[in-house]
C-alpha positions in Angstrom: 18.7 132.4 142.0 15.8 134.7 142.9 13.3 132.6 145.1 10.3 134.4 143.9 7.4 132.0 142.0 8.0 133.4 138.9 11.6 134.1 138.6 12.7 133.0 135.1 9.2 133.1 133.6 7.6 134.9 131.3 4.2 135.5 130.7 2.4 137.5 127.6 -0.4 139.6 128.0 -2.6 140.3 125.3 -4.6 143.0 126.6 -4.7 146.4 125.2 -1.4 148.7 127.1 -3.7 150.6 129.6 -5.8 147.7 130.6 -2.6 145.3 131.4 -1.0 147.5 133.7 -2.2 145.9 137.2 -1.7 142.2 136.1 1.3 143.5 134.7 2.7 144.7 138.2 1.4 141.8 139.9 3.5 139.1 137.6 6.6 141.1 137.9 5.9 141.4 141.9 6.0 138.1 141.5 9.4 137.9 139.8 8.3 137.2 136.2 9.0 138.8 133.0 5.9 140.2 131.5 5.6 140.8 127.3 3.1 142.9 126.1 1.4 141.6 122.9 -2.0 143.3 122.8 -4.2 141.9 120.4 -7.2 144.1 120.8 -6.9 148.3 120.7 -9.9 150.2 122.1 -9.9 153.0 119.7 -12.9 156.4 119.3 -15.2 155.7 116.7 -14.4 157.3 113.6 -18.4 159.1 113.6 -19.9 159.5 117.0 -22.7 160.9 115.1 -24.6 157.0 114.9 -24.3 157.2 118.7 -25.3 160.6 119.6 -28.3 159.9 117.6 -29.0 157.0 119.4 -28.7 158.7 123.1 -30.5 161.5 122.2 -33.8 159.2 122.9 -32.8 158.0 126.4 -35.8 159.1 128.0 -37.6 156.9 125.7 -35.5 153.5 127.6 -36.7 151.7 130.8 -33.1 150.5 131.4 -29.1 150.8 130.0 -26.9 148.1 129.9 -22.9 148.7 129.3 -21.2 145.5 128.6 -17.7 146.5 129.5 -15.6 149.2 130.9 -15.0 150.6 127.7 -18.4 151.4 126.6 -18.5 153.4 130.3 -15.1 155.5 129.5 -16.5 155.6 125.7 -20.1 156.5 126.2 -20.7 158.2 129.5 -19.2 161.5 128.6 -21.6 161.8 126.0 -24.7 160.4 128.1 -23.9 163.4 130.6 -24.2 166.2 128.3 -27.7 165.6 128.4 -30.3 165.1 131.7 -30.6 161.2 132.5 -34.4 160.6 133.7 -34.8 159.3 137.1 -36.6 156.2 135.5 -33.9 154.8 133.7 -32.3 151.9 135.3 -28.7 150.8 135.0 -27.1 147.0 134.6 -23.5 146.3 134.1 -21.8 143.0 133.0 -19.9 142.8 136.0 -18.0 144.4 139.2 -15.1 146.5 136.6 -17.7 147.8 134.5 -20.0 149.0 137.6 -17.2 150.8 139.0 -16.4 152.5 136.6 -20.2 154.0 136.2 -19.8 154.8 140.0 -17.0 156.9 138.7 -19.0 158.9 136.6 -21.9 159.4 139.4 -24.4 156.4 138.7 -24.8 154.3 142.1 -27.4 152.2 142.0 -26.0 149.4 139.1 -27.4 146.2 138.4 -24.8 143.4 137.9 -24.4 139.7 137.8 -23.5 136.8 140.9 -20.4 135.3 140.7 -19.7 134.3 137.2 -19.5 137.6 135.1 -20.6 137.4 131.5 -24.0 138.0 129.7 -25.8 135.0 130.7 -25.0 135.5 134.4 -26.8 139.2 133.4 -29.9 138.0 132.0 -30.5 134.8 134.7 -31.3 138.4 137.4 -34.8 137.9 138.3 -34.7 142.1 137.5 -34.4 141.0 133.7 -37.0 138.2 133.2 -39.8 140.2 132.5 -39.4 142.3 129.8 -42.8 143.0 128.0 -43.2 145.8 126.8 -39.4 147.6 128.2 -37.5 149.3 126.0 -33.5 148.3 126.5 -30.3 150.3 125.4 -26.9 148.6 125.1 -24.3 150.3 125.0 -20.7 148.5 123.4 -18.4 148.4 121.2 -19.2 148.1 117.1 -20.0 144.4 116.8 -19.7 141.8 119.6 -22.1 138.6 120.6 -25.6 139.1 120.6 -27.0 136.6 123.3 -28.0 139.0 125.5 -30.3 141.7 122.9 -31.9 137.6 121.4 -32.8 137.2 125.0 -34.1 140.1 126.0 -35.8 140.4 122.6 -37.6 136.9 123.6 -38.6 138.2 126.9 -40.6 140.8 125.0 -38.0 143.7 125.3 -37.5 146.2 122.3 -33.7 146.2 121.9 -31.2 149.2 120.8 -27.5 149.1 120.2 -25.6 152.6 121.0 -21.9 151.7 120.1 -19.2 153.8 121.0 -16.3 152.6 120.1 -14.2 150.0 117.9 -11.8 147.2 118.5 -8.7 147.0 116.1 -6.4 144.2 116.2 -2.6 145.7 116.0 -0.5 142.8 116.5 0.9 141.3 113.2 4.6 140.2 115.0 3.7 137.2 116.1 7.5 136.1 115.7 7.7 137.8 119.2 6.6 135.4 120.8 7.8 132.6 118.9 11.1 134.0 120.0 10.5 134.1 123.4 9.4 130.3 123.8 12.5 129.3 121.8 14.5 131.1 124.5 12.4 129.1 126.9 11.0 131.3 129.3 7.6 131.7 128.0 5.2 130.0 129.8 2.3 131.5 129.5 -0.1 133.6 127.1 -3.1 135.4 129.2 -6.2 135.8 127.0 -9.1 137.2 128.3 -11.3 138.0 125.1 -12.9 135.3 122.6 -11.9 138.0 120.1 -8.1 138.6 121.4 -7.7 134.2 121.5 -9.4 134.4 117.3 -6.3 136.9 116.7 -3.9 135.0 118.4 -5.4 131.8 117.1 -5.1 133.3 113.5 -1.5 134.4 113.5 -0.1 131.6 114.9 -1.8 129.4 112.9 -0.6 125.9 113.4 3.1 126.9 115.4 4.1 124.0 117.1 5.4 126.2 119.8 2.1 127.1 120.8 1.2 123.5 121.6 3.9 123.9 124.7 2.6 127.0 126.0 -0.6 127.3 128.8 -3.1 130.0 127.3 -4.7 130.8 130.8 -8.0 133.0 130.5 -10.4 134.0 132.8 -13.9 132.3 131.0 -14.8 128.8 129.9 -16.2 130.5 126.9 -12.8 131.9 125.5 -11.2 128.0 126.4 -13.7 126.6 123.7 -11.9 127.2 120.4 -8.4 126.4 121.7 -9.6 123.2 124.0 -11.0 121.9 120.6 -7.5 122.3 119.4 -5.9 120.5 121.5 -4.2 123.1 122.9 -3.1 123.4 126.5 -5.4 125.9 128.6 -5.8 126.7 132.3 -9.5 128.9 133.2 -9.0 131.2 136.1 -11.1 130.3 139.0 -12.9 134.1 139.2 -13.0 137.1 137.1 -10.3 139.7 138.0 -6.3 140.3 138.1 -5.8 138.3 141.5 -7.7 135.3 140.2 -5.4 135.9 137.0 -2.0 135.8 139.2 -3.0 133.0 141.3 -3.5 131.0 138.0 -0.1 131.7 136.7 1.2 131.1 139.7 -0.2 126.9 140.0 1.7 127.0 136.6 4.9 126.5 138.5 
């Protein structure tokens, strides 16, 4: 018998294919059995033109927020066909997303301390006084709106420039099902509120999902299955290692 943590185990990952890959190699480093059962696909918009129209003003904006790595890959190609003003200033929703701008040339990126979320974002003494600024934000189509409210409050004229959309293309939840009955699923790692709605939705009320640990890495996407009753386990930091280190204690 294979001595590694998580020999025998599996654990599903409900992240989109390309964005599971490290976590992926981590659990299986680590001797487990990894299923993949994304629940959210990052897909191009269908008509950029609602964006383009929306960038075409950016010399009009005092700052740009991107709220996840996607809306980096998704919307910096088409901020760099045109010239960025030296003004503009650049926030991130945390250390992933900021790379990633790095990547495409922009150093000097504004992003939350420790916790990693929109909140964290606007509690930056950079962000408090807003009178007058004129904000960007550039997601996905939909998504929470916390952080345009607050910034709206603050005195801030708010924009959304979305880039891309979020499908759900997981209707085989039986997968799953399967894989508990053969009892070596332990885990399901969630790490969107809109990911644990779609997993929330297909399962429904499956018994089976009362015996597995849905381990995410925010106390906001624990809410909805907490109030369940459901069993859940929060990762102690954003980020793949804090991820592993969670499924690991599972043992």
């Amino acid at each position: 018998m294979s001595s590694l943590p998580l020999a025998g185990v599996s654990v599903a990952i409900t992240r989109p294919r390309d964005q599971a890959k490290k976590l992926t190699h981590l659990i299986e480093s680590a001797g487990g059995h990894v299923i993949l059962f994304p629940l959210i696909e990052i897909v191009a918009l269908d008509d950029v033109s609602p964006f383009e129209h929306v960038i075409a003003k950016i010399n009009d904006y005092d700052w740009v927020v991107f709220i996840s790595s996607n809306a980096v890959q998704h919307g910096m190609p088409h901020l760099l066909k045109q010239t960025i003003p030296s003004h503009l200033k650049f926030a991130a929703i945390g250390p992933v997303t900021a790379k990633e701008l790095k990547d495409f040339g922009v150093e000097d990126v504004l992003i939350p301390e420790g916790r990693f979320d929109s909140e964290s974002l606007l509690s930056m003494p950079q962000l408090q006084d807003m009178q007058g600024k004129k904000v960007m934000i550039v997601r996905g189509v939909g998504g929470r709106e916390v952080l345009a409210d607050t910034l709206k409050s603050r005195g801030a004229t708010v924009t959304f420039a979305e880039c891309y959309q979020r499908i759900n293309p997981q209707d085989n939840i039986e997968l799953l099902a399967k894989a508990w009955s053969n009892e070596h699923l332990k885990a399901i790692v969630v790490t969107s509120s809109e990911a644990m709605r779609h997993l929330l939705d297909l399962a429904k009320d499956a018994s089976w999902l009362k015996q597995v640990t849905l381990c995410v890495n925010h106390a906001r996407i624990a809410e909805q299955p907490l109030a369940m009753g459901l069993k859940v386990k929060i990762a102690g930091a954003p980020g793949d290692e804090a991820m592993i280190k969670s499924l690991l204690s599972l043992r």
